[in-house]
N, C-alpha and C positions, 0 to 999 in steps of 0.2 A: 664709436668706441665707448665714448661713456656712457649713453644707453645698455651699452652690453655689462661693461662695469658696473653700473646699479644694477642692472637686474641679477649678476654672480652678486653682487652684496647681501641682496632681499635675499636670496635662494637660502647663501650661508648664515642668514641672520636666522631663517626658517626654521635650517636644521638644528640649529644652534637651540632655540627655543623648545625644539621637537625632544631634546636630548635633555635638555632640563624639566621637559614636563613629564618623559618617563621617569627618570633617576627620583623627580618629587613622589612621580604615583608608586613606586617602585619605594622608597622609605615609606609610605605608608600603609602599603602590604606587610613592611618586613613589622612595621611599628604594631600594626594589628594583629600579626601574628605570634609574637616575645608576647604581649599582654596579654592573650586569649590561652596561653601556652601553660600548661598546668609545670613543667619541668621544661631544665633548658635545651635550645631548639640547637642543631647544629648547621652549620654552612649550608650543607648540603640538605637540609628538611627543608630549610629556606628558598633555596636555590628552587623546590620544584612546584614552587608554587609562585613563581616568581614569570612575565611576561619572557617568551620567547629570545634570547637574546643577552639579556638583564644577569650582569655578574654580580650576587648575591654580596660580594667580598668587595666591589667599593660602594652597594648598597650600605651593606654595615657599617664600614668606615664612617662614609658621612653622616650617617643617624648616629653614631659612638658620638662625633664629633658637635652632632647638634644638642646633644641631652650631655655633652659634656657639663656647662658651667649651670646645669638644672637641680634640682633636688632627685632628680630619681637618675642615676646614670645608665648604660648600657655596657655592658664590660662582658669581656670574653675569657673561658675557662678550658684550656685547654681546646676541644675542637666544638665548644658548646655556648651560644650567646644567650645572654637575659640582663633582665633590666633589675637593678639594687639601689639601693638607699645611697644615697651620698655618703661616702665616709664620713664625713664633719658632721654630717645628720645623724646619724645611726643610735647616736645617745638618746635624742629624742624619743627614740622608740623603743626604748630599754626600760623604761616605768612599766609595770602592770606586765612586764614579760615573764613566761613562765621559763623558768632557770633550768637548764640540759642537764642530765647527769653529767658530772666533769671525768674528765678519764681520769687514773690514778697516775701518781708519779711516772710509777712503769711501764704504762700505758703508755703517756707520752716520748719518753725515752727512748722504747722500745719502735712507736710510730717514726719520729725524729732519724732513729739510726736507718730504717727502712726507706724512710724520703731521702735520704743524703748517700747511699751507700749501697743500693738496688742495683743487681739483685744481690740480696742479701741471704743465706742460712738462718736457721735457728743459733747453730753454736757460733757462725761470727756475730750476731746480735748479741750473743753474748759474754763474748771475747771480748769485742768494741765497749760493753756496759759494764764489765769485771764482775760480773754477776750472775747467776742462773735463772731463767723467766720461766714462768710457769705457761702449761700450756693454755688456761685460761686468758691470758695476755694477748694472743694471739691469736685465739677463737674470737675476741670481744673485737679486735680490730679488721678482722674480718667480717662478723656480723653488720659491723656499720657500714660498710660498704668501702672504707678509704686503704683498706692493705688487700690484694689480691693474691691468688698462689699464680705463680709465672711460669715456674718449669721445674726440674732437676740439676744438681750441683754434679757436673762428670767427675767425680768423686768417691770414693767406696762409699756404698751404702746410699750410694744419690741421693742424698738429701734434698728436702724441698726447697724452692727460690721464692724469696718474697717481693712484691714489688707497688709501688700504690698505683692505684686508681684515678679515673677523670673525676669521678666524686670527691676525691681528696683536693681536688683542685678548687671546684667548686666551691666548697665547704670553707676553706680558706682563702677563696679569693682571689687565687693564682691562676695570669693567662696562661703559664707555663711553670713545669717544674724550676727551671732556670730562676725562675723569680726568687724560691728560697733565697732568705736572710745568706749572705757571706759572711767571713770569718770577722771583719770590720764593724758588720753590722750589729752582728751578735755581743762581739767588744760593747758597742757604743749603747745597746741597749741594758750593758751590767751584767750581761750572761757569764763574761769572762772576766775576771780579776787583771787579766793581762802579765800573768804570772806564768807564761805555758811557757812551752818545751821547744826550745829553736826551730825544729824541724814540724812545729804543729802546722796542723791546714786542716780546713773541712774541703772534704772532695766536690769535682764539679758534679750537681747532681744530673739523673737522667734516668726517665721513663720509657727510655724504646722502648715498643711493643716486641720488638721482634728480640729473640731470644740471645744471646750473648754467645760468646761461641763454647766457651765452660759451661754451659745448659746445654739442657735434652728435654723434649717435651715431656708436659706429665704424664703424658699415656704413652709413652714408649715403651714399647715390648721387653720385658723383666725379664724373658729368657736370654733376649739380646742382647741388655746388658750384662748380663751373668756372662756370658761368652767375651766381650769384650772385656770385663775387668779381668777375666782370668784363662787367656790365651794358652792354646795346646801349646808344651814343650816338645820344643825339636826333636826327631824321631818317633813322636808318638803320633798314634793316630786320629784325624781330629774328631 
């Protein structure tokens, strides 16, 4: 009996060992691939280049985890991973940086109401901002890539829906829309005087892909909806 009991020891110590030298050869795939990666890679780009078996997603985890306390971290952006400067670093590497065009007030504004409040219209952007936006505002934020068109508003006149982008995530730093600043945070960073309105709150934000049920895709058939907003009356023929 304890002949047999060492040897179940040796086997499970075997496999033990067998399961650590993939999960190591297996972050070294993923680590070779983030670096060699001109943009970022998702779960599943990973995932198929990864040995038979090998779940890509607690690969990532432990490599996140190992380049945690390093100068170059590994952080994930919505469904997209890559490796970034260390937050506390990042000044470092702001000397001799060449400076982005900044967006204009309205730009931001107009971005900000679209992250927090998606999907969003034209006229409630600009309901929500007491102000009228020009359509340049919204060509500019599309061209970058971080505000998408989503769908239509079931609404007269179907308006377009606005909604951001995994770029926007990226760009900012966010593993998820959810990350947005809350209403506390905003406070404490001096955005708000703390002077509002009993009933204030910024909403929970949220990026579903999949369409809201007040949308209709953007290529849904105009005759279609012409017939649904304006239904035959009774008696008549339809």
């Amino acid at each position: 009996m304890a002949e047999l009991a060492q040897l179940l020891a040796e086997i499970d110590q075997s496999q033990l060992l067998s399961r650590e030298n993939s999960l190591a050869e297996a972050m070294r795939i993923a680590e070779a691939l983030l670096f060699a990666a001109a943009e970022p890679l998702s779960e599943a780009d990973i995932e198929r280049r990864m040995p038979r078996g090998i779940d890509a997603g607690a690969v990532l985890d432990a490599l996140k985890a190992e380049y945690a306390p390093r100068g170059v971290n590994l952080v994930r952006a919505g469904d997209k991973w890559m490796f970034r400067t260390a937050s506390d670093l990042a000044w470092l590497l702001a000397t001799g940086e060449v400076e982005e065009k900044r967006l204009s007030r309205a730009a931001l504004e107009t971005l900000a109401i679209v992250a927090y409040h998606q999907p969003v219209t034209r006229a409630e952007i600009e309901d929500i901002r007491g102000v009228a936006i020009s359509k340049g505002t919204l060509d500019l934020l599309l061209e970058t890539g971080w505000v998408r068109l989503r769908g239509r508003r079931r609404a007269p006149g179907r308006p377009i829906t606005y909604g951001t982008t995994e770029a926007f995530l990226v760009h900012f730093g966010l593993e998820a829309i959810t990350d947005l600043p809350g209403l506390e945070e905003l406070k404490g960073a001096g955005l708000f005087d703390g002077r509002l309105p009993q009933d204030f709150g910024i909403p929970q934000p949220s990026d579903d892909m999949a369409l809201a049920e007040d949308e209709v895709p953007l290529e849904e058939d105009w005759t279609q909806l012409s017939e649904e907003a304006t239904p035959a009356a009774d008696g008549c023929a339809p």
